[in-house]
C-alpha positions as CSV (number, residue, x, y, z in Angstrom):
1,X,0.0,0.0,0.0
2,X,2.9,2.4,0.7
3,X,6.1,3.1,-1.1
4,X,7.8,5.3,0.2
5,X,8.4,7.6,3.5
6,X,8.5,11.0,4.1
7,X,10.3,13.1,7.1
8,X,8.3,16.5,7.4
9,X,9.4,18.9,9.6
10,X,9.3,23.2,10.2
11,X,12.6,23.6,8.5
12,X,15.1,26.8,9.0
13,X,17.3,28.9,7.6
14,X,21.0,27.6,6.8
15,X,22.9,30.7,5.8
16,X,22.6,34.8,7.1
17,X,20.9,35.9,3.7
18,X,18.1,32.9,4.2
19,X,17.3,34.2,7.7
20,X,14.5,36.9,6.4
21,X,13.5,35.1,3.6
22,X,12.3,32.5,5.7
23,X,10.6,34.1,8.5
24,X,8.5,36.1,5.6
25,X,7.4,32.5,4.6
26,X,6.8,31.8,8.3
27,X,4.6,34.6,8.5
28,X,3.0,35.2,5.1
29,X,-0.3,36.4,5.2
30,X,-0.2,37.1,9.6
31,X,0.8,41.2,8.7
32,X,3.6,41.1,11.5
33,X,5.1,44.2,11.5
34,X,8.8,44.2,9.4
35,X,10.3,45.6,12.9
36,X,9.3,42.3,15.0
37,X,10.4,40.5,11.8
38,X,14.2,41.6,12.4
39,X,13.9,41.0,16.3
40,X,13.4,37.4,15.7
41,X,16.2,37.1,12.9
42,X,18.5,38.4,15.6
43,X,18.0,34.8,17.4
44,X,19.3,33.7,14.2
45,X,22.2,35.9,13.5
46,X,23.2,34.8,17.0
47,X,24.1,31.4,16.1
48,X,25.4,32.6,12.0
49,X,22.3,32.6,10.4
50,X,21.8,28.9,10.8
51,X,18.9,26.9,12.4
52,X,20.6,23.4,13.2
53,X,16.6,21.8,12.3
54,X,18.0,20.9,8.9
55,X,21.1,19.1,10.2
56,X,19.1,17.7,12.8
57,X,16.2,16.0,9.9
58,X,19.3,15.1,7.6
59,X,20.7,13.1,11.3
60,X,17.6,11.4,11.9
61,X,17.3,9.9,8.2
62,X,21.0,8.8,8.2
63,X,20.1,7.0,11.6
64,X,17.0,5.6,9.9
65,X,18.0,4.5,7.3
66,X,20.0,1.2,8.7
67,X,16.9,0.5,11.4
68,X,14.5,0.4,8.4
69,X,17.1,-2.0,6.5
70,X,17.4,-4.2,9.6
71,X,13.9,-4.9,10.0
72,X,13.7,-5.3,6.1
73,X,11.5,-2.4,5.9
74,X,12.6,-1.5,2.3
75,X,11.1,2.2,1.6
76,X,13.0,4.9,0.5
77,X,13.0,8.4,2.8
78,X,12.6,11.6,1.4
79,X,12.0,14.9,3.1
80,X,10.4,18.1,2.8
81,X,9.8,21.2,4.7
82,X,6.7,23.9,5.3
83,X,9.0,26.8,5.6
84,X,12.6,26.6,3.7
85,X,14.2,24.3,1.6
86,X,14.0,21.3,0.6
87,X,10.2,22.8,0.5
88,X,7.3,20.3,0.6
89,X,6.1,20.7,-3.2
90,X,9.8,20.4,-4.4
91,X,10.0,16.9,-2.1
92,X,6.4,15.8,-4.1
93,X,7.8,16.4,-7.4
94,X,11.2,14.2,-6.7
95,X,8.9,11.7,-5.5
96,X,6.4,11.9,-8.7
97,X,9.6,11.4,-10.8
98,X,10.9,8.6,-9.0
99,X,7.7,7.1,-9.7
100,X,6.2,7.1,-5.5
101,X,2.7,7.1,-5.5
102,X,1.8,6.4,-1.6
103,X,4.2,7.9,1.1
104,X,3.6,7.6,5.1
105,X,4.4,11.1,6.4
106,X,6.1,11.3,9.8
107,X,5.9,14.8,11.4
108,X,8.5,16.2,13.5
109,X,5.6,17.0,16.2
110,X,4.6,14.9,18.9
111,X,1.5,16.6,19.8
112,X,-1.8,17.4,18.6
113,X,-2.5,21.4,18.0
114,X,-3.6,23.3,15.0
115,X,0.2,24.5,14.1
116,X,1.6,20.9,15.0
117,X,-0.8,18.5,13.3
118,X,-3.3,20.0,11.5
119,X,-1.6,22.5,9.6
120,X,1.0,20.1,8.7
121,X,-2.0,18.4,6.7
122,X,-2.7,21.1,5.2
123,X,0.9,21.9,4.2
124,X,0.5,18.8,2.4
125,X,-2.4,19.0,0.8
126,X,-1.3,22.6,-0.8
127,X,1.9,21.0,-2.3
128,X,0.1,18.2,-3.6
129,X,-2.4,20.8,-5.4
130,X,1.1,22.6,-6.3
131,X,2.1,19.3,-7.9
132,X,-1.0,18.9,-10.0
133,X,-1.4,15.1,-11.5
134,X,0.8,12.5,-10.3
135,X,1.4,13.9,-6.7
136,X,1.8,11.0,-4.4
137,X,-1.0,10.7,-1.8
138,X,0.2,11.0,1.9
139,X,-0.7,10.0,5.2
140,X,0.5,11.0,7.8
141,X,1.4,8.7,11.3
142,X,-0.4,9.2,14.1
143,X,1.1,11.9,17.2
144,X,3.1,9.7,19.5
145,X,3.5,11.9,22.7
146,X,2.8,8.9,24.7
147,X,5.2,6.0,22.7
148,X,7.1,4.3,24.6
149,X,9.9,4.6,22.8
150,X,9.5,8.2,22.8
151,X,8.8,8.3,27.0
152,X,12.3,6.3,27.4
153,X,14.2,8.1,24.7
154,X,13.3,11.7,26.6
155,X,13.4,9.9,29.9
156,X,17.2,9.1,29.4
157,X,18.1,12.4,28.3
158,X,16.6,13.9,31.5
159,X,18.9,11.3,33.4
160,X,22.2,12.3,31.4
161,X,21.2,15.7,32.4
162,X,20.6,14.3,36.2
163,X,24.7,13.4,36.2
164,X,25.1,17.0,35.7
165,X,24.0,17.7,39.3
166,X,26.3,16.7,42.9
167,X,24.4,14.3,44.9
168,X,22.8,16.9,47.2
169,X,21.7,19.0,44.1
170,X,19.9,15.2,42.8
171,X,18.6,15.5,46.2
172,X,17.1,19.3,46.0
173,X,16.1,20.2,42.3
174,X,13.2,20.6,40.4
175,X,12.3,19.7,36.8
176,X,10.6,21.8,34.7
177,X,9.1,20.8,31.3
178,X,8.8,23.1,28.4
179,X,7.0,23.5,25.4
180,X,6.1,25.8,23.0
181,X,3.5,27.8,24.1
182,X,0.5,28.6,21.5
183,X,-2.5,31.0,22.0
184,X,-5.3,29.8,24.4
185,X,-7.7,29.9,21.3
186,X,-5.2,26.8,20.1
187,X,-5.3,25.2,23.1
188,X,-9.0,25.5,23.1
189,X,-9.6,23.4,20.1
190,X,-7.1,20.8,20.5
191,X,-5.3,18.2,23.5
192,X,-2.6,19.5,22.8
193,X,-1.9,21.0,26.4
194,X,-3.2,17.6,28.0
195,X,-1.0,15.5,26.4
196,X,1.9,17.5,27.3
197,X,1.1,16.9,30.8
198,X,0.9,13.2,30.1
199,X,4.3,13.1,28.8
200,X,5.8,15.0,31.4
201,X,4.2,12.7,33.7
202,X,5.2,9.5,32.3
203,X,8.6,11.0,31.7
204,X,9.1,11.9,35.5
205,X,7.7,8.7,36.5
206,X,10.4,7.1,34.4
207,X,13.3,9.0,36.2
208,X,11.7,8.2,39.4
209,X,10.8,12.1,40.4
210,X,7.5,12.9,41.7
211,X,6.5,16.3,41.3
212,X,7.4,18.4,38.1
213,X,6.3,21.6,36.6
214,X,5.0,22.0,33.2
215,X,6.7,25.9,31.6
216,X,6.2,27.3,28.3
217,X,8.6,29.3,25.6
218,X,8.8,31.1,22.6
219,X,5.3,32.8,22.3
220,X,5.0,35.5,19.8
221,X,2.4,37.6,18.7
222,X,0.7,40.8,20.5
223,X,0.8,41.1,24.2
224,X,-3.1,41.3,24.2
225,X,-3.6,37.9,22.8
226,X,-4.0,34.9,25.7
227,X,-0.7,32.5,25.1
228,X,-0.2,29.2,27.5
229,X,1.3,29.8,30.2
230,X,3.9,30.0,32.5
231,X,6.6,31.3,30.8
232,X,9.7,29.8,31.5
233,X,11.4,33.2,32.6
234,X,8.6,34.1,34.9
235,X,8.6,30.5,35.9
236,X,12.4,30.7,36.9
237,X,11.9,34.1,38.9
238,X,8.8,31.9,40.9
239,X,11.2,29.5,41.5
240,X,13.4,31.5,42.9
241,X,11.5,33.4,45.0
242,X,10.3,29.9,46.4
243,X,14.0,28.7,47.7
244,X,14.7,26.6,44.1
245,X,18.3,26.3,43.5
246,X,18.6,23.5,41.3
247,X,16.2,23.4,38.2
248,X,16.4,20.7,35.1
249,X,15.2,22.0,32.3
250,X,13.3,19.4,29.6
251,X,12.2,20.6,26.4
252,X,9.9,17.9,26.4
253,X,7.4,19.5,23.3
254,X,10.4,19.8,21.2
255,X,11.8,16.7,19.3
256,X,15.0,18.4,18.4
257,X,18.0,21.0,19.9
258,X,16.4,23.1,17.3
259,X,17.2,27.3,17.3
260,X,14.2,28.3,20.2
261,X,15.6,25.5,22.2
262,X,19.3,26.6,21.8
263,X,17.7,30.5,21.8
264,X,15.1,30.5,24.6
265,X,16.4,28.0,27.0
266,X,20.8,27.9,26.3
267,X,20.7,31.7,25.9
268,X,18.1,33.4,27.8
269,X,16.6,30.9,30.3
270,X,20.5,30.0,31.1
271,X,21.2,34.0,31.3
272,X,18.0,34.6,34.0
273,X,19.2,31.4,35.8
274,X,22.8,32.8,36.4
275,X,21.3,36.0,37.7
276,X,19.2,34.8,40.1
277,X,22.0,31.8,41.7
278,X,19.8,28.5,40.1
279,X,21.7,26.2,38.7
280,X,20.3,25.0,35.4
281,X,20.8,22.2,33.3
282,X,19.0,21.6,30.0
283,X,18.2,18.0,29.1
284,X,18.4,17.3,25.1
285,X,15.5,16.2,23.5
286,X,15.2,13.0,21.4
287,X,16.7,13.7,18.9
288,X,18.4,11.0,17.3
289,X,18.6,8.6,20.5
290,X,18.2,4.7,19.2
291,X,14.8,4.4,21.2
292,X,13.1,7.6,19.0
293,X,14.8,6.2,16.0
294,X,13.0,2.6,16.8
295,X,9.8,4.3,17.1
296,X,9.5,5.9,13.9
297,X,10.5,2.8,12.5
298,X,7.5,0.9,14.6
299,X,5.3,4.1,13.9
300,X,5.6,3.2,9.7
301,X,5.5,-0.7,10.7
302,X,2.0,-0.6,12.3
303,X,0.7,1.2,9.1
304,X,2.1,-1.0,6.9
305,X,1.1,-4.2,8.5
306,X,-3.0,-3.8,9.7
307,X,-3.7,-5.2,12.5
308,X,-0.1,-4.9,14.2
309,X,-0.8,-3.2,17.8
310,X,-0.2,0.5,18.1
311,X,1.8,1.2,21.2
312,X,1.1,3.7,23.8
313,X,1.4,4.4,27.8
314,X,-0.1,6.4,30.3
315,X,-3.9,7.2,31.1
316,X,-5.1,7.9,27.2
317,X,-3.9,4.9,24.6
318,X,-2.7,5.3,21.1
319,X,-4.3,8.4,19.0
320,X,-6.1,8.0,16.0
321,X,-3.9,7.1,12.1
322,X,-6.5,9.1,10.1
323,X,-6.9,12.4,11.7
324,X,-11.1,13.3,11.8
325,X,-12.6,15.8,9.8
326,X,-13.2,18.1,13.0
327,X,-9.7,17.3,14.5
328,X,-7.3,20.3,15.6
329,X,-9.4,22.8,14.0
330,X,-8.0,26.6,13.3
331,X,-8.9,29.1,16.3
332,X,-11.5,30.8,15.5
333,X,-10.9,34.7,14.9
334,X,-10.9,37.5,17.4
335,X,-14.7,38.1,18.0
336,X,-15.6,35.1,17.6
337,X,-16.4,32.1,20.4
338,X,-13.3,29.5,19.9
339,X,-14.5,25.9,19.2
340,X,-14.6,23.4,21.7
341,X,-11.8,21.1,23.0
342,X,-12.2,18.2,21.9
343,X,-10.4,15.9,24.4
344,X,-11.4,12.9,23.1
345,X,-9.3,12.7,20.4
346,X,-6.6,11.1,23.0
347,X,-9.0,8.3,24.0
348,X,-9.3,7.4,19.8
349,X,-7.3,4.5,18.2
C-alpha cells in the first residue's frame, strides 16, 4: 500500500541571507510588522544565520535509514519542509519522478495542535495541489506523545542531564518541562496542552521524580492575545522566589535542539538562571537517540502491517492514524467564540 516515507518537519534557515526570507514564509499572510520580523532574525544571526533543524532532519534519516534496513522495511526516505528548503512541493515532485505514488508522512511533532498537526495536513495538501497530476498521496502517522519509545528516549536524556548535578543537588532540584507555548484559542480546540502533561508525567515517572512543573517558551504575537502559560522566565523568577536552586530544564514538546531550544532555553533561560543563583541544566530532546529512531521505525510498521498493535502508555492509549474531519481545527478569529476542545481525540485508536 505504501512506497515510500516522508520526514516532514518546520525547517530553518541555513545561511545569514536565508534568515528573512524564511521568516516572511513563516509569516506570510499574519501582517507582523517588518520591525518584529528583524527581532526574531536576531536569534538567528546569534548562532550565523543557521537553524541546526536541517542538520538535525538530515541526522535522523542517516540514523534511519539502517533501522529500516534491519527490519527489512525496504522504503525509500525523502524529506520536505513547510517553511525553507527542501520545500514540501519540491519533495512531491522528486517523488512523482521517481515514480512514489503512496508515502507515510512522519511529522517532526509529537503533539496534537492546530500549528503541530493539522496544519501540517494542510501543508500537504497545498503541495500536492502545487504538484497537479501525479502527486503521491500522503498520510501522515499518528502523534506519538505517549510511545514508549518516545517516553524512554526523553526519559534518558533527563537522566544524562541528572549526572550534571552533585548528589545533594539530585537530592534538591526541580524539573521543569517546556514547550512551545501557543495561543489559548489553540489550546482550546485541541489536546494539545493535556498531552503535554501526560508526557511529562510518564517521563518523571520514568526518572523516578514525583513532582514536576510544566513551563512554556517562545510565544509570539501581540501582548493582548491569551498564550499558555507559564513562561519559562517568569517560571524561573517563581522558582526563585520559592527557595529553588537546582532546576532541570526538559524541552519535552520539542523533538529536536532546534534554534528556540538553543535560543530561549541555552541563551536566555540559562542567562536569568545565572542572575538569580539557580543552577540549570538543560536535558536534550530526542533527537536521534536509538529508542526515537526505533519508534519511527514501529510508527511506519504498524501502518504498513493492519492489525499490528499501536503502542502507547499512560492514562489515554494510542491516538487515532487518520486524523477526523473536525480534529485540531484553526482558532477561530478575534470576535468570535473559539470551538470546543475536543479531548477525546486522545482516548481514539
Amino acid at each position: 500500500m505504501y512506497d515510500a516515507i516522508l520526514i516532514v518537519s518546520f525547517g530553518g534557515p541555513e545561511k545569514r541571507d536565508d534568515v528573512m526570507p524564511f521568516l516572511e514564509n513563516v509569516t506570510r499572510g499574519r501582517n507582523i510588522p517588518r520591525d518584529r520580523l528583524l527581532e526574531v532574525a536576531e536569534h538567528y544571526h546569534h548562532f550565523g544565520g543557521k537553524s541546526p533543524i536541517n542538520d538535525q532532519n538530515r541526522a535522523l534519516i542517516s540514523a534511519l535509514r539502517p533501522e529500516l534496513d534491519a527490519h527489512s522495511v525496504a522504503l525509500p526516505i525523502y524529506w520536505g519542509n513547510r517553511n525553507w528548503h527542501p520545500f514540501l512541493a519540491d519533495t512531491l515532485r522528486e517523488m512523482r519522478s521517481d515514480g512514489v505514488r503512496h508515502a507515510l508522512a512522519f511529522v517532526t511533532s509529537a503533539y496534537s495542535s492546530y500549528s503541530g498537526c493539522r496544519q501540517y495536513r494542510e501543508n500537504l495538501a497545498a503541495a500536492q495541489a502545487e504538484v497537479g497530476p501525479g502527486a503521491p498521496a500522503v498520510d501522515k502517522l499518528r502523534v506519538f506523545y505517549n510511545h514508549p519509545r518516545f517516553v524512554e528516549a526523553c526519559a534518558d536524556r533527563v537522566r544524562e542531564a541528572l549526572r550534571q548535578f552533585q548528589p545533594d543537588e539530585r537530592r534538591a532540584f526541580r524539573l521543569v518541562a517546556t514547550a512551545h507555548s501557543i495561543p489559548c484559542s489553540m489550546a482550546q480546540t485541541s489536546a494539545y496542552e493535556a498531552q503535554l502533561r501526560e508526557t511529562a508525567r510518564l517521563v518523571a515517572e520514568s526518572v523516578g521524580v514525583q513532582s514536576w512543573d510544566l513551563a512554556f517558551q517562545s510565544r509570539s504575537g501581540p501582548p493582548s492575545q491569551p498564550w499558555l502559560e507559564p513562561d519559562i522566565l517568569d517560571h524561573l523568577r517563581a522558582l526563585h522566589a520559592h527557595g529553588v536552586r537546582n532546576v532541570l530544564v526538559a524541552p519535552l514538546g520539542f523533538t529536536s535542539d532546534h534554534l528556540e531550544v538553543l535560543y530561549d532555553l541555552d541563551t536566555e533561560a540559562s542567562q536569568l538562571a545565572s542572575e538569580l543563583d539557580i543552577k540549570m541544566v538543560r536535558a536534550s530532546t530526542a533527537g536521534t537517540h536509538p529508542a526515537f529512531v526505533r519508534m519511527v521505525r514501529e510508527l511506519v510498521e504498524e501502518r504498513l502491517s493492519p492489525g499490528q498493535r499501536h503502542l502507547a502508555i499512560g492514562l489515554y492509549g494510542p491516538n487515532h492514524d487518520l486524523c477526523p474531519a473536525d480534529c485540531c481545527p484553526a482558532p477561530q478569529r478575534a470576535g468570535k467564540p473559539p470551538a470546543s476542545a475536543n479531548l477525546a481525540v486522545l482516548q481514539q485508536s
